[in-house]
Structure formats: C-alpha cells, structure tokens
C-alpha positions as YAML, in Angstrom:
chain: A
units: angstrom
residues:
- id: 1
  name: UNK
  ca: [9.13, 90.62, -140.17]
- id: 2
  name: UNK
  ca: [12.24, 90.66, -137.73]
- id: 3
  name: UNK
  ca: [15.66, 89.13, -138.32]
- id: 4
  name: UNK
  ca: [15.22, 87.08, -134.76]
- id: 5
  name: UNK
  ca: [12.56, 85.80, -136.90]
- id: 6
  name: UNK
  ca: [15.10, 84.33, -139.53]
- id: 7
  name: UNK
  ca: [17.36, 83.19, -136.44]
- id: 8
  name: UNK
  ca: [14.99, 81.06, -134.95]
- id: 9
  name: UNK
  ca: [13.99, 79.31, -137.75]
- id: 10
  name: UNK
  ca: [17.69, 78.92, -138.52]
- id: 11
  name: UNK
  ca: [18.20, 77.30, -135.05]
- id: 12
  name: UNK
  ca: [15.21, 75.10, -135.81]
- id: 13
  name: UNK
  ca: [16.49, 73.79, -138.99]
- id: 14
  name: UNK
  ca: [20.28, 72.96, -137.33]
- id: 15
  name: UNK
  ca: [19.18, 71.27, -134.19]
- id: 16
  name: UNK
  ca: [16.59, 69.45, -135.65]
- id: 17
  name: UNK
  ca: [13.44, 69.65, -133.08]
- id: 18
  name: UNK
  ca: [12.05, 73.17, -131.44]
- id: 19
  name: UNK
  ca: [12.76, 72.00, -128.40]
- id: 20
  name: UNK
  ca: [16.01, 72.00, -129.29]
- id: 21
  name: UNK
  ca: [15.85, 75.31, -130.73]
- id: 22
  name: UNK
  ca: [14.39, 76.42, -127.53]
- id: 23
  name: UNK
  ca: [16.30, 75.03, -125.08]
- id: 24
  name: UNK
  ca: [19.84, 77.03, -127.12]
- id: 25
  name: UNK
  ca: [18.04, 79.78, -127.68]
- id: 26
  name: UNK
  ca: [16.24, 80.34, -124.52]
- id: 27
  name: UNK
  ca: [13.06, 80.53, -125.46]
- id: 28
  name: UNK
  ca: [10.12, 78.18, -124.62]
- id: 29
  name: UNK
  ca: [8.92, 76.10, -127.01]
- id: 30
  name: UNK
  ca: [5.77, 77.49, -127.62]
- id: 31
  name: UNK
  ca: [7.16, 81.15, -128.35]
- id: 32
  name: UNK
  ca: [9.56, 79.73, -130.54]
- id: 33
  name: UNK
  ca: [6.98, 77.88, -132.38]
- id: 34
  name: UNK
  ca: [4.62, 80.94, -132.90]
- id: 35
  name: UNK
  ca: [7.49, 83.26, -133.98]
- id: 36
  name: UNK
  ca: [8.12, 80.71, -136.86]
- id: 37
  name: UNK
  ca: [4.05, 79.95, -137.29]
- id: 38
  name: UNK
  ca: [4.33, 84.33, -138.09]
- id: 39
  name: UNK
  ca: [7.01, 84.38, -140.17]
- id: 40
  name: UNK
  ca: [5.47, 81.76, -142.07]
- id: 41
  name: UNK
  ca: [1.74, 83.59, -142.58]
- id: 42
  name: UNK
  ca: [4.36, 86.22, -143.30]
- id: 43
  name: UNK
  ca: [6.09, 84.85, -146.18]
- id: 44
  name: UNK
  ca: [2.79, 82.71, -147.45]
- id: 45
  name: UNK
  ca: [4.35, 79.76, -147.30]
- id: 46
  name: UNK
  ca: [5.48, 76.60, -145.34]
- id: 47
  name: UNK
  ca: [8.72, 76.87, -144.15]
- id: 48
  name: UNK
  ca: [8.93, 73.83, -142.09]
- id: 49
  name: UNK
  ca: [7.62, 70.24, -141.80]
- id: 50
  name: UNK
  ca: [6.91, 69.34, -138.71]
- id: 51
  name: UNK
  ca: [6.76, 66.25, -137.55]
- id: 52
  name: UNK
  ca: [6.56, 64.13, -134.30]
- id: 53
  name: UNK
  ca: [10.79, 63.04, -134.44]
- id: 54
  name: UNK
  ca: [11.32, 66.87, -134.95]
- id: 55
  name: UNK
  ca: [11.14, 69.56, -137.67]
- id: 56
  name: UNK
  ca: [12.94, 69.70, -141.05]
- id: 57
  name: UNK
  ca: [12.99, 72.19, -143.64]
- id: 58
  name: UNK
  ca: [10.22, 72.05, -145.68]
- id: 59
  name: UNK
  ca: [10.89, 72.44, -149.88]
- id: 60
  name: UNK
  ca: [10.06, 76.35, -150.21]
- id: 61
  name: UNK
  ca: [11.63, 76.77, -146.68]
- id: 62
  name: UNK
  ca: [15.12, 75.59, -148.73]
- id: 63
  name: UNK
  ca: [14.49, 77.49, -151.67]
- id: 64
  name: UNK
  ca: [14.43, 80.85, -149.30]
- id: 65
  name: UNK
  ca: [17.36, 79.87, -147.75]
- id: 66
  name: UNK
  ca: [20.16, 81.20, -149.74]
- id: 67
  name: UNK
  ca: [17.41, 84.70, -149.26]
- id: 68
  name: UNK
  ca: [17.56, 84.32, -145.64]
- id: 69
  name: UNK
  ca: [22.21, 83.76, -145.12]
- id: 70
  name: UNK
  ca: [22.23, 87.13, -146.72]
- id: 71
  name: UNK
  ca: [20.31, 88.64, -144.59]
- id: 72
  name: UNK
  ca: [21.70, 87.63, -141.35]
- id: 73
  name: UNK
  ca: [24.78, 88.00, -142.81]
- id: 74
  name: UNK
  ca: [23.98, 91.79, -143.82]
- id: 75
  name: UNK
  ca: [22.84, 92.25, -140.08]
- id: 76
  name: UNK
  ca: [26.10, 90.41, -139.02]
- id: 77
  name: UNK
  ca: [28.53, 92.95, -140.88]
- id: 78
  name: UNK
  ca: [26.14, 96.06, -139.46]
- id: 79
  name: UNK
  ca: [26.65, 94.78, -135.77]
- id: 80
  name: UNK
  ca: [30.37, 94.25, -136.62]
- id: 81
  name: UNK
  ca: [30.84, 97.64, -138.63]
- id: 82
  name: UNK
  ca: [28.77, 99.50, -135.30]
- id: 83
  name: UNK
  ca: [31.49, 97.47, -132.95]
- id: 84
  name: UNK
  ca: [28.61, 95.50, -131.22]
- id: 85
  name: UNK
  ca: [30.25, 92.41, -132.47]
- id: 86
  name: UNK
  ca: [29.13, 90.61, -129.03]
- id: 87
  name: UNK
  ca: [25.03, 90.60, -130.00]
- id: 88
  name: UNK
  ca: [25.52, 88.16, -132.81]
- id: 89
  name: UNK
  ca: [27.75, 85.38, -132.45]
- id: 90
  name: UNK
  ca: [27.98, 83.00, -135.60]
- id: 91
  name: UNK
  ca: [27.69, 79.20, -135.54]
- id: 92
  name: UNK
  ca: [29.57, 76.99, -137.76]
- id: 93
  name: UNK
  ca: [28.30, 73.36, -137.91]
- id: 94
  name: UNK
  ca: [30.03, 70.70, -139.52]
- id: 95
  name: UNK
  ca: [28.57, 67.19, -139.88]
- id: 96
  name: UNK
  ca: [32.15, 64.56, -140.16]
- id: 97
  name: UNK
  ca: [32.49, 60.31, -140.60]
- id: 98
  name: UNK
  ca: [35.57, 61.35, -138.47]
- id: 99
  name: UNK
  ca: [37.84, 61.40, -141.19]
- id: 100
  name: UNK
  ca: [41.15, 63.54, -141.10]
- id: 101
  name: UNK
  ca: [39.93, 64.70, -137.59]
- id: 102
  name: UNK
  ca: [44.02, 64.66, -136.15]
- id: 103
  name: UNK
  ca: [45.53, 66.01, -139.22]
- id: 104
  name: UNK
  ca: [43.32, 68.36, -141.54]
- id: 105
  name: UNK
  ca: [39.77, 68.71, -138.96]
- id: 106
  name: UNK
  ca: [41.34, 69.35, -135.51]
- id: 107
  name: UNK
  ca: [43.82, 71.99, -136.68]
- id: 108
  name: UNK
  ca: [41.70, 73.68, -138.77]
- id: 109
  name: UNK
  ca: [39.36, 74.25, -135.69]
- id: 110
  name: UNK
  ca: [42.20, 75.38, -133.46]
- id: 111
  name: UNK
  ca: [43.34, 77.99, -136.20]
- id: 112
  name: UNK
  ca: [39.73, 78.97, -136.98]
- id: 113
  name: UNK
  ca: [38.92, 79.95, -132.99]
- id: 114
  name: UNK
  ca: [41.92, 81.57, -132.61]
- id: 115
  name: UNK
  ca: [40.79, 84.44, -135.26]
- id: 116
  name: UNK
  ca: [36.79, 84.20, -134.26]
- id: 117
  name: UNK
  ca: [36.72, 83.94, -130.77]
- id: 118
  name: UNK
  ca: [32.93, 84.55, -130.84]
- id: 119
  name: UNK
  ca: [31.94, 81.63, -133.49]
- id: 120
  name: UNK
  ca: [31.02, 78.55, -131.67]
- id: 121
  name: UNK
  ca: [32.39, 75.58, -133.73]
- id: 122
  name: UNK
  ca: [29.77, 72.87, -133.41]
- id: 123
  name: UNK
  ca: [31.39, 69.28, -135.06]
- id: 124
  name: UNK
  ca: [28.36, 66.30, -135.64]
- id: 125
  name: UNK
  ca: [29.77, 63.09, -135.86]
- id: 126
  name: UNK
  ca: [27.57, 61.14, -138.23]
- id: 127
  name: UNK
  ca: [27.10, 58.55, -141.27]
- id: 128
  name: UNK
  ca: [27.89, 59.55, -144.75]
- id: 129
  name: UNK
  ca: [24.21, 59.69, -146.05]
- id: 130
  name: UNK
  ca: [22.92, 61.58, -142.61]
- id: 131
  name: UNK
  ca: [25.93, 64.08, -143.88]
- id: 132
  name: UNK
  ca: [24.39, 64.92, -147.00]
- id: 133
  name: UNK
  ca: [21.23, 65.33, -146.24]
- id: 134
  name: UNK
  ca: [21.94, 67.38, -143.26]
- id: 135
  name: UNK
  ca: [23.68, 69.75, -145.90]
- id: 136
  name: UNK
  ca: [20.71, 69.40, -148.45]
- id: 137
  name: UNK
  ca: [18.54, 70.73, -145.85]
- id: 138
  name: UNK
  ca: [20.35, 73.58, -144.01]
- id: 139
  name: UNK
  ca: [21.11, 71.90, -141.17]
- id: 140
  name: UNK
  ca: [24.75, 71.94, -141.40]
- id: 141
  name: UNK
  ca: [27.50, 74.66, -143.16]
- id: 142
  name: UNK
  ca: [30.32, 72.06, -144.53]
- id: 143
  name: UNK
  ca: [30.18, 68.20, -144.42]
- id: 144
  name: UNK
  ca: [33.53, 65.74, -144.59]
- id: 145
  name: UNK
  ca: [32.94, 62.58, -146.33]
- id: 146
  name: UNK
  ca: [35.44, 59.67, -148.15]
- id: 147
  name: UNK
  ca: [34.59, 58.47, -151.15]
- id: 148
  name: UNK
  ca: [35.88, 55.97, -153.23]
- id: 149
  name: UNK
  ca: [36.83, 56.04, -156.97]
- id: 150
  name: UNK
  ca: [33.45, 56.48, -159.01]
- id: 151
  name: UNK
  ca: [31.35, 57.27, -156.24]
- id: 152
  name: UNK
  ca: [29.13, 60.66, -156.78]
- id: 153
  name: UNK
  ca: [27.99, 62.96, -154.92]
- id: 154
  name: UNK
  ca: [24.80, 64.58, -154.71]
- id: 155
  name: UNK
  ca: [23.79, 67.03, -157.65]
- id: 156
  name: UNK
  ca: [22.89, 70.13, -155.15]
- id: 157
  name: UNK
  ca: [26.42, 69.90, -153.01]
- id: 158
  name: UNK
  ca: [30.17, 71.17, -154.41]
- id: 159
  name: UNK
  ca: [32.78, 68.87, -153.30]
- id: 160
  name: UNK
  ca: [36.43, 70.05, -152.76]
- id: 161
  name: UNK
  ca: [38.75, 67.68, -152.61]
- id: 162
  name: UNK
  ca: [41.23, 67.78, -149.22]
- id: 163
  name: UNK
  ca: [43.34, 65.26, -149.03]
- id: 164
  name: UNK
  ca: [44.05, 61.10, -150.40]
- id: 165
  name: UNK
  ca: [45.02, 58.15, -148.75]
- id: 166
  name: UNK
  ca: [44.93, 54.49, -148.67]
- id: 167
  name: UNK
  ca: [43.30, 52.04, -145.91]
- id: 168
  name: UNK
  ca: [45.35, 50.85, -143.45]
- id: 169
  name: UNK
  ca: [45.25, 47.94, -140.79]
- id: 170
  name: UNK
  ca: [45.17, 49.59, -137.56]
- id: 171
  name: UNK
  ca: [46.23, 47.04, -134.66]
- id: 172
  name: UNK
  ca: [48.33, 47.50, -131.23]
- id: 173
  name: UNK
  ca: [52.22, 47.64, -131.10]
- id: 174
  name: UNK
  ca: [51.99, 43.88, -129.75]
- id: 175
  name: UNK
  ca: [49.92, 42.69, -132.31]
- id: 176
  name: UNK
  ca: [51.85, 40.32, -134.91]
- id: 177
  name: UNK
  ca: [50.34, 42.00, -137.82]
- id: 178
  name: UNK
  ca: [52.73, 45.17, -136.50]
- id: 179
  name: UNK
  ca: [56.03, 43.27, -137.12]
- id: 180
  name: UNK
  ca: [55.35, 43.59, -140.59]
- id: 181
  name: UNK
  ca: [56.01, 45.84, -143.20]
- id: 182
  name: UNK
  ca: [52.47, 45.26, -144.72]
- id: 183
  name: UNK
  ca: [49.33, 42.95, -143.90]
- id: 184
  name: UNK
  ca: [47.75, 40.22, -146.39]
- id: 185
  name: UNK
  ca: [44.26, 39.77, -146.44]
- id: 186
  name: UNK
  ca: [44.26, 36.18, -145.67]
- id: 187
  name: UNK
  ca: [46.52, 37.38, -142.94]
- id: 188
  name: UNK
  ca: [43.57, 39.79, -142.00]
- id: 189
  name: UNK
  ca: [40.98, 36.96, -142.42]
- id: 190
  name: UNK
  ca: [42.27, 35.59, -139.72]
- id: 191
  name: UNK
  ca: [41.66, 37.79, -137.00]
- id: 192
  name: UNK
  ca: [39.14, 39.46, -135.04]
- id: 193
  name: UNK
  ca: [37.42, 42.34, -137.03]
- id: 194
  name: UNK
  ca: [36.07, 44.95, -135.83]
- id: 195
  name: UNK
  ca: [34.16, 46.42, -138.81]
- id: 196
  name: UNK
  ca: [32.56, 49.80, -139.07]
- id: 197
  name: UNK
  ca: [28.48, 49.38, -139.21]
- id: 198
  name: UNK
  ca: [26.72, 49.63, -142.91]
- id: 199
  name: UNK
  ca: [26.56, 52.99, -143.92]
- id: 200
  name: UNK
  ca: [30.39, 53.69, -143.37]
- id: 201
  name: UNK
  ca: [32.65, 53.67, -146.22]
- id: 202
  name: UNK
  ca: [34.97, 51.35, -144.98]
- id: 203
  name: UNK
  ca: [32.13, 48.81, -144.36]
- id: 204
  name: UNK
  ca: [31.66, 48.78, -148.40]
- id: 205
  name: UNK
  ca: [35.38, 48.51, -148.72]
- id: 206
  name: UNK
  ca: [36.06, 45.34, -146.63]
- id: 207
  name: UNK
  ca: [33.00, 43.69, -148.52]
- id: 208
  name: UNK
  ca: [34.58, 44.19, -151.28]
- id: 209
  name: UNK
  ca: [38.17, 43.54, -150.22]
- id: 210
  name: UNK
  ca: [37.33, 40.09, -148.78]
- id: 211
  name: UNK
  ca: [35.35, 39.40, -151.52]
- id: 212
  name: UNK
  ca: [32.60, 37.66, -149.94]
- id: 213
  name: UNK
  ca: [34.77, 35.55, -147.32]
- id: 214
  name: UNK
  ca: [35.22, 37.79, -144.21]
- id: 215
  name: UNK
  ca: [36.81, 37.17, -141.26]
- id: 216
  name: UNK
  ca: [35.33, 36.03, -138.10]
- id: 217
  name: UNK
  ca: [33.91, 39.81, -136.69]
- id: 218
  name: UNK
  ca: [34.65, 40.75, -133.57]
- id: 219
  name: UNK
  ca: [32.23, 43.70, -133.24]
- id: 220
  name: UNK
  ca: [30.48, 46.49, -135.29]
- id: 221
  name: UNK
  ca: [30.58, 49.99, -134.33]
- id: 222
  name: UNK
  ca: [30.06, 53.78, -135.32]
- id: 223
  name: UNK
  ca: [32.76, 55.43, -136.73]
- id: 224
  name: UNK
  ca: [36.66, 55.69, -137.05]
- id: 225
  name: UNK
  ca: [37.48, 56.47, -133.41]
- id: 226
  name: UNK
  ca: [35.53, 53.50, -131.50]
- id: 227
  name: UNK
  ca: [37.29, 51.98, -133.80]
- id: 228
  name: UNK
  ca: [40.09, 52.54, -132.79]
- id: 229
  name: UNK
  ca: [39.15, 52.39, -128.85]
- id: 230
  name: UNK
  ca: [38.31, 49.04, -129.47]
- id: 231
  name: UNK
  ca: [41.66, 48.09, -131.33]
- id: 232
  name: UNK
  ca: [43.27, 50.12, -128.55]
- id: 233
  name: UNK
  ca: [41.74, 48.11, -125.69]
- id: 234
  name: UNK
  ca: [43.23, 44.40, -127.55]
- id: 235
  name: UNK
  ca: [39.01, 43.60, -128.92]
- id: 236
  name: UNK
  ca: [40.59, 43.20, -132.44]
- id: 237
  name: UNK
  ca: [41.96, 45.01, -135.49]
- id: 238
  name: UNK
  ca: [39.78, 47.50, -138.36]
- id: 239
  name: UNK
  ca: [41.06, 48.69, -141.31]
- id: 240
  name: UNK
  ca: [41.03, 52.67, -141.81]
- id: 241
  name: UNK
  ca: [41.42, 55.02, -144.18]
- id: 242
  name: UNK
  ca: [45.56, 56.42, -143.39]
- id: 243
  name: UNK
  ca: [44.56, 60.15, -142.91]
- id: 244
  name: UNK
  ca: [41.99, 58.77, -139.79]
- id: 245
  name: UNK
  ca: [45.41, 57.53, -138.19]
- id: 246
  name: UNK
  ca: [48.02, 59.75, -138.91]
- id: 247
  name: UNK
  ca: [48.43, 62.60, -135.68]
- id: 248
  name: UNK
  ca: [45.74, 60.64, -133.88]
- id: 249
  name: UNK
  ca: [46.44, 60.65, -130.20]
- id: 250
  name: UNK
  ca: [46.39, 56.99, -129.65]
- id: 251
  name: UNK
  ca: [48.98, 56.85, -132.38]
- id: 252
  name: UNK
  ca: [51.20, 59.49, -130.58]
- id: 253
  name: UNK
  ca: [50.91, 57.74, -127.34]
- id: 254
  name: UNK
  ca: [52.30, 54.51, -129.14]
- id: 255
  name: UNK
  ca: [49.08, 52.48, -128.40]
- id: 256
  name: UNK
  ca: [48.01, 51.64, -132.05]
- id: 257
  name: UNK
  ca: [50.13, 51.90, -135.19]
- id: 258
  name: UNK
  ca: [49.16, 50.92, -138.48]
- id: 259
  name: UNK
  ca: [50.51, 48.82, -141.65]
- id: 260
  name: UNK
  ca: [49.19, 49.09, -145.57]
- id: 261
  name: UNK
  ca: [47.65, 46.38, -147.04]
- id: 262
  name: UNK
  ca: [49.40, 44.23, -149.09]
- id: 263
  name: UNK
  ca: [48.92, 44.33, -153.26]
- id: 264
  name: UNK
  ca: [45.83, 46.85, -152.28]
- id: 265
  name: UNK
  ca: [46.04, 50.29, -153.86]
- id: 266
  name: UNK
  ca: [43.08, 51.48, -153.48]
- id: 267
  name: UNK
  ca: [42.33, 55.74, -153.24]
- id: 268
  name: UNK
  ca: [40.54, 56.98, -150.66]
- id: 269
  name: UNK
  ca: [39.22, 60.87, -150.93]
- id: 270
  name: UNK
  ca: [38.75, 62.87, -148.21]
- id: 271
  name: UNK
  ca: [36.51, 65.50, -149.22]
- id: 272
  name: UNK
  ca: [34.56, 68.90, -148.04]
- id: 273
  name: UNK
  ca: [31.35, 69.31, -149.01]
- id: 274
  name: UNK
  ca: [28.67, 72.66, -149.21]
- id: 275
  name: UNK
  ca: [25.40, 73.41, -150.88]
- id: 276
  name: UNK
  ca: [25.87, 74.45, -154.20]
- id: 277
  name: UNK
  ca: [25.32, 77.27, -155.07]
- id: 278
  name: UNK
  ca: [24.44, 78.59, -151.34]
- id: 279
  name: UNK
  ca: [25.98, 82.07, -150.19]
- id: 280
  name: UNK
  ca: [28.31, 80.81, -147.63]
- id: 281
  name: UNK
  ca: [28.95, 83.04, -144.15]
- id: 282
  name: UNK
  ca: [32.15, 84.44, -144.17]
- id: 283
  name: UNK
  ca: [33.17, 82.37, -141.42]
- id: 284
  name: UNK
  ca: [31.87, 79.23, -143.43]
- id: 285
  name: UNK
  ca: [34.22, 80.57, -145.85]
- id: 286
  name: UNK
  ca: [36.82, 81.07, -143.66]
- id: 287
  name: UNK
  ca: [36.73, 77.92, -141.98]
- id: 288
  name: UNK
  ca: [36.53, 75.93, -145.56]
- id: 289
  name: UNK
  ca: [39.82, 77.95, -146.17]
- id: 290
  name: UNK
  ca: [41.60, 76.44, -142.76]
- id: 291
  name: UNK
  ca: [40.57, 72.96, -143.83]
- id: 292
  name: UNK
  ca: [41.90, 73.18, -147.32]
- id: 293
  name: UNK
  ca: [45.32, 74.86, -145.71]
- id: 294
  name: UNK
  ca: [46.01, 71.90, -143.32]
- id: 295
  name: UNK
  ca: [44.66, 69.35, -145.85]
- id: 296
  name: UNK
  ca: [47.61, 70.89, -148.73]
- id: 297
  name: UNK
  ca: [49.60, 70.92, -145.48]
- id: 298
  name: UNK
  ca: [49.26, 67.33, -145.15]
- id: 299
  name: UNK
  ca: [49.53, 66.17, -148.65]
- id: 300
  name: UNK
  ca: [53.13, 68.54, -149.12]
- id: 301
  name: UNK
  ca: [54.17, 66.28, -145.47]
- id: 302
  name: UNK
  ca: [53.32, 63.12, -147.56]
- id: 303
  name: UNK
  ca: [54.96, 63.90, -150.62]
...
C-alpha cells in the first residue's frame, strides 16, 4: 500500500467522479482508477460505488475513513517536521446554503489563508440536504446550514452553533417597503417574490409565513445571493435570513437594504457542521476555529 494510494481515493470521494479526480490530480483516468481498484484488493473490500453519474463512497469505504485522515495526516506532520511542507498541500472543502458568507464565511477564509498559504480553500455552494450528505460521505470537511427551531440534524454530524438571526425583507433603497421601519406580510403579499427553490430553508419559511396564501412569485432561484441579484436588478423582493445581508457587498454599495418583518420573531441558526466523531485535519480544525471567532465576533457587534 502507498499513501498516494489513500490520496487518490480521497480526491475521488471530494470531487465526486474519477474524472474529476484525474483531471486535479493529473492523472488519467484509467491510472487513477486502477490505483484505487489495488488499494481495494488491498484492503479486501469495496471502497467505492461506482456508478455512471460518478463515484461515491461506498459503506466500508466510510467506515475506514476516520483510519485513512490519520494517516495522511501523520504523513502531513512528517513532510512538515522534514521542512518539505511544499509536497503536500491540504484541501479544505466546505459545502454552504450561502449563509453568513459577508460576515462569519468570508472572513474566516481571509484569516485562514493568511496563516496556510499552502491549503487551497475550496467553498461548494449547495442545498441543505446535498450538504449533509456530502459530509456523511467524506466529500466535504465542514458544512454551514440554517435551521429553524426543532429542526434536527443528522445522527452521524456535530453541529456548532455560529451565529442567530431573524429573516428579513431584502428590497432596493427605492422600493416603498424601505421607507419603513418594518414590513407586514400582507404588505409582502403584495409584491413580486422572488422565492428561494424547495430545498432552501427559507422556501419552508415563507410557506409557512403566508400560511397558504402567497404572493404573486416573481421567480425561483438557487440560493441567497441570486437572490439578491435579482432584488438588486428591480425583478422583486425575497426574504432572508439577517446574517445573509449584513456586510454583503450589495448592501455596502447601498443597492439593497433590508427591513424585519413585522410581529415575526422567528430564530434562525446558522450553524457548522462535521462528521461526528471523525478525526478532523488540523487545518479543518483550524478553520472551524476562524468561523466560530468571526461568528462570536458578530453576535458581540449585535449585542
């Protein structure tokens, strides 16, 4: 067995497809795939399904995996302790609904490079459930969900919680809704939504806040920061949680603001997620650390 070996199934796992793999790595495919196929008649056992939309983990490929981080880890601290710290360069992937990205996510990054020049940050913007089971299978280090009050998360993930907030109407300056000090819903029944496609948090939270009589939509998209493109370029307003606008560059620029929502106290929880249990990197670790700093950062600027 050689620790490439345990790399290149690693890059397999994150990127989904070993074409992928192979393509980052710089390997063809088929050397990729027979270095794996080895490692496998190795082990004596099946460490990935593969299928024709790409290759995921198999089962006993995720029960080895906590097994396989310490081992590249223990060849990451040799390279570093032999001052060869330019062989092995770390990748930290985290899988986001593009919440907190101004305030807590961006920052953190920023801070994060500045110590490890050599880890490559790699940020997958993606639907809560994709999130989880991205992290449930290896394929990501940390994921950042919301969650409302009494939602759970998955058995086999820790959750830290970064930050709360409350949704927010997020319009333009010149938008009516921005003269006042907070937004009705039958005010908000009356315009053009844009609402965020099912699967999104917020799309379960304006079901429920208009209670089964929405307002006319204007469009559905992907995520927090069409969102906000779209509100940006005058195609309607969204509701968001406040932590998605605060910092935002759009905000800064004066092009959207944003106003609470009237007699609507609702929590929203920003939070990190991991695999329980796993033996995190140290940059993992260290990155986790820079999220909860900015997040207690934010929070302490809100108090």
């Amino acid at each position: 067995m050689r620790f490439e070996q345990l790399e290149y199934l690693v890059a397999v796992i994150q990127h989904g497809s070993l074409r992928k793999a192979g393509d980052r790595l710089h390997l063809s495919q088929p050397a990729l795939s027979e270095s794996v196929r080895n490692l496998e008649r190795e082990l004596g056992v099946t460490l990935l399904d593969r299928r024709r939309t790409g290759a995921r983990i198999s089962r006993q490929g995720r029960d080895l995996m906590p097994a396989i981080v310490e081992v590249l880890e223990a060849v990451d601290r040799l390279r570093t302790t032999a001052g060869d710290q330019e062989l092995f360069s770390r990748m930290v992937r985290i899988g986001t609904v593009n919440a907190g990205t101004s305030p807590i996510l961006v920052p953190a990054v920023r801070e994060f490079r500045a110590r490890r020049p050599g880890t490559t940050v790699e940020i997958l913007s993606t639907q809560h459930a994709e999130v989880l089971t991205a992290l449930s299978e290896g394929a990501i280090d940390l994921g950042l969900i919301n969650v409302l009050p009494g939602d759970d998360v998955p058995p086999d993930l820790a959750a830290t919680e970064l930050t709360h907030g409350r949704p927010v109407v997020c319009c333009r300056p010149d938008d009516p809704l921005a003269d006042q000090e907070a937004v009705t819903v039958e005010e908000l029944r009356r315009q053009r939504f844009i609402t965020m496609r099912a699967g999104y948090l917020m799309h379960r939270f304006t079901h429920r806040l208009f209670d089964g009589d929405p307002p006319p939509m204007a469009f559905s998209t992907d995520g927090a920061e069409m969102g906000k493109l779209l509100v940006a370029e005058g195609l309607g307003v969204t509701v968001l949680p406040d932590y998605s606008m605060e910092e935002d560059p759009l905000v800064r620029a004066g092009v959207i603001v944003h106003r609470p929502i009237k007699d609507d106290d609702t929590d929203v929880t920003l939070l990190c997620l991991s695999r329980k249990g796993a033996h995190l990197a140290p940059a993992v670790r260290e990155l986790q650390a820079e999220l909860g700093s900015h997040a207690r950062a934010r929070e302490a600027g809100s108090a």
